[in-house]
C-alpha positions as CSV (number, residue, x, y, z in Angstrom):
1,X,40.2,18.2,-34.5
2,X,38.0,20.2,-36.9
3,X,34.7,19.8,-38.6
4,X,33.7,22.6,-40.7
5,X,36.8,24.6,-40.6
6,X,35.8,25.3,-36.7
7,X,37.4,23.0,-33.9
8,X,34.9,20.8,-32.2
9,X,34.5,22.9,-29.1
10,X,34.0,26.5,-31.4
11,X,30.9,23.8,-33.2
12,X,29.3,22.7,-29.8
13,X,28.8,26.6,-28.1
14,X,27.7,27.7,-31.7
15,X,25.2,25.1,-31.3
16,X,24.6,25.7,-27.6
17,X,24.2,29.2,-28.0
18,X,21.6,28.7,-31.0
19,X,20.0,26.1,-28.5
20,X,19.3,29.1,-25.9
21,X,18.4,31.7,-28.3
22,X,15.3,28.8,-29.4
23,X,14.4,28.7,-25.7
24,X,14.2,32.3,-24.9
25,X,12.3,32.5,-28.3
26,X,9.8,29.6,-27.1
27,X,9.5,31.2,-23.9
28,X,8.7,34.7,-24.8
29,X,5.9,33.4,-26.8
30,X,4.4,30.2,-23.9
31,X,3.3,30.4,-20.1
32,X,6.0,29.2,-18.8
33,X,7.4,31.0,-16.0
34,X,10.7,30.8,-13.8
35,X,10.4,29.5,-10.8
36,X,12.4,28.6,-7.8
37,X,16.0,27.7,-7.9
38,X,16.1,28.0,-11.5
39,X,13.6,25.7,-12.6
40,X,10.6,26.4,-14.7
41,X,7.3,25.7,-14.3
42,X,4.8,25.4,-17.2
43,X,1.7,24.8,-17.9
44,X,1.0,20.7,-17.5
45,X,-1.6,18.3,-18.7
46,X,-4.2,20.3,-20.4
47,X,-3.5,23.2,-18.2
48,X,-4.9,26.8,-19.8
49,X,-2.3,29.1,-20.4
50,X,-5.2,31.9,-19.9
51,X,-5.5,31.3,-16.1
52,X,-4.8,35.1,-15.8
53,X,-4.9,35.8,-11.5
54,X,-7.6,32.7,-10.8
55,X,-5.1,29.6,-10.6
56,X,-7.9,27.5,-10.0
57,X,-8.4,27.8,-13.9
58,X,-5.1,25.7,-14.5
59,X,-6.8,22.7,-12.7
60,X,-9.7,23.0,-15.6
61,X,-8.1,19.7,-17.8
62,X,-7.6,17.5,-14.5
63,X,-9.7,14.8,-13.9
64,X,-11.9,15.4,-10.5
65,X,-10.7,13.9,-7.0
66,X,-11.6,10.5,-6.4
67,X,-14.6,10.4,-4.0
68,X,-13.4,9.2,0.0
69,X,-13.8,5.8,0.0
70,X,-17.0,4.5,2.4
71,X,-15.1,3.1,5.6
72,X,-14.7,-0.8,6.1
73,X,-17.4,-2.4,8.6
74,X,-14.7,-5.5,9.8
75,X,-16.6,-9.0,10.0
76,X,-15.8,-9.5,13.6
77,X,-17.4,-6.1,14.7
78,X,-19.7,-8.0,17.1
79,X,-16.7,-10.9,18.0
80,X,-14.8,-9.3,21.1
81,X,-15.2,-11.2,24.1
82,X,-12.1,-13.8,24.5
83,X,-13.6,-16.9,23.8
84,X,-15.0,-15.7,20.5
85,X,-11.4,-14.0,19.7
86,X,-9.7,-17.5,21.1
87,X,-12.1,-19.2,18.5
88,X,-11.3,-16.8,16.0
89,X,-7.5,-17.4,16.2
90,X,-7.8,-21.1,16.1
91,X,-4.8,-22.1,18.1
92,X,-5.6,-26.0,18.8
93,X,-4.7,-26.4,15.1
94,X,-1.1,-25.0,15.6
95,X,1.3,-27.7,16.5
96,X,4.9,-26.0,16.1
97,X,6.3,-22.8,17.4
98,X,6.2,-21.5,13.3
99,X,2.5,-22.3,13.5
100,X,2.0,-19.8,16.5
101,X,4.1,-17.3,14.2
102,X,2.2,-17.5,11.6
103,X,-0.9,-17.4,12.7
104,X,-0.2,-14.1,14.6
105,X,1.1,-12.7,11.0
106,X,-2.0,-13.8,9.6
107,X,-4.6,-12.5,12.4
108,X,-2.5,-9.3,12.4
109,X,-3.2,-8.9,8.9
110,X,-7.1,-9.3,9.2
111,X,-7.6,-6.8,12.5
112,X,-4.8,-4.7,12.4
113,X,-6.1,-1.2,14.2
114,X,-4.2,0.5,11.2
115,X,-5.9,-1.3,8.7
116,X,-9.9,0.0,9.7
117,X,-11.0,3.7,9.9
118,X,-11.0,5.5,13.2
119,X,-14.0,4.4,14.6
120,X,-13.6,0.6,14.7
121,X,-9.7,1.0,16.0
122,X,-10.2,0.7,19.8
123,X,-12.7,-2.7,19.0
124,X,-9.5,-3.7,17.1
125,X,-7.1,-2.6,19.4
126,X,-9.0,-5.3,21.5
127,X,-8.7,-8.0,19.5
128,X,-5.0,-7.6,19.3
129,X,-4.0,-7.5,22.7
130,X,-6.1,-10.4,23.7
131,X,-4.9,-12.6,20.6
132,X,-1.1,-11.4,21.3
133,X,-2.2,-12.6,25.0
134,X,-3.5,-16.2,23.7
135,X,-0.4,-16.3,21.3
136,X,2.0,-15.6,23.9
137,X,0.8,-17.9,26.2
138,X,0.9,-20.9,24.0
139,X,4.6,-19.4,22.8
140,X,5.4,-20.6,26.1
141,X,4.6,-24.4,26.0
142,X,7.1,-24.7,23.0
143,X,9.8,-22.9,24.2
């Protein structure tokens, strides 16, 4: 097949090869530079291409880090003897196996140790063993 008196391959690396003289003409003249396996690496959102040696200068256009979030006081801070954690989990309203389950998902959810900042995990840590203790415990009468 032709197009132009050329076949269609002889057309798509004439076109290719004006594609690559463009990029080496675009590149010449921007900040981009070759990086690692081939890639390139430009200049990004609002990123100066007049950084120079200081590459803290490309981070100019970038909006500032969020500021660290205050860390979580949890509710039950003061709550960690057993029969405030037994009240806490509420078990004398679960009356099926499923119940048990869910309320396990539920108080897992709410006291996690992963869930609070490092300071409140071993109070948490607490909380969980005892309520997996309690839950446990009345697994047992339904099985």
């Amino acid at each position: 097949m032709t197009v132009f008196g050329k076949s269609l391959f002889a057309t798509v690396l004439e076109s290719l090869d004006l594609q690559v003289e463009e990029d080496e003409e675009d590149t010449a003249s921007s900040s981009v530079v070759r990086g690692f396996n081939g890639g390139y690496v430009g200049g990004g959102f609002g990123a100066r291409a007049d950084a120079g040696s200081d590459p803290s200068l490309l981070f100019d256009g970038y909006p500032p880090d969020p500021v660290q979030a205050v860390p979580v006081i949890p509710n039950w801070l003061g709550r960690l003897s057993e029969t405030e954690i037994a009240e806490d989990l509420a078990l004398q309203n679960c009356r099926s196996e499923n119940d048990l389950r869910e309320r396990r998902r539920l108080f897992a959810f709410e006291n996690h140790p992963d869930r609070f900042s490092v300071e409140y995990r071993d109070q948490a840590t607490r909380r969980m063993m005892v309520a997996n203790q309690f839950l446990d415990a009345a697994l047992v009468k339904f099985r």
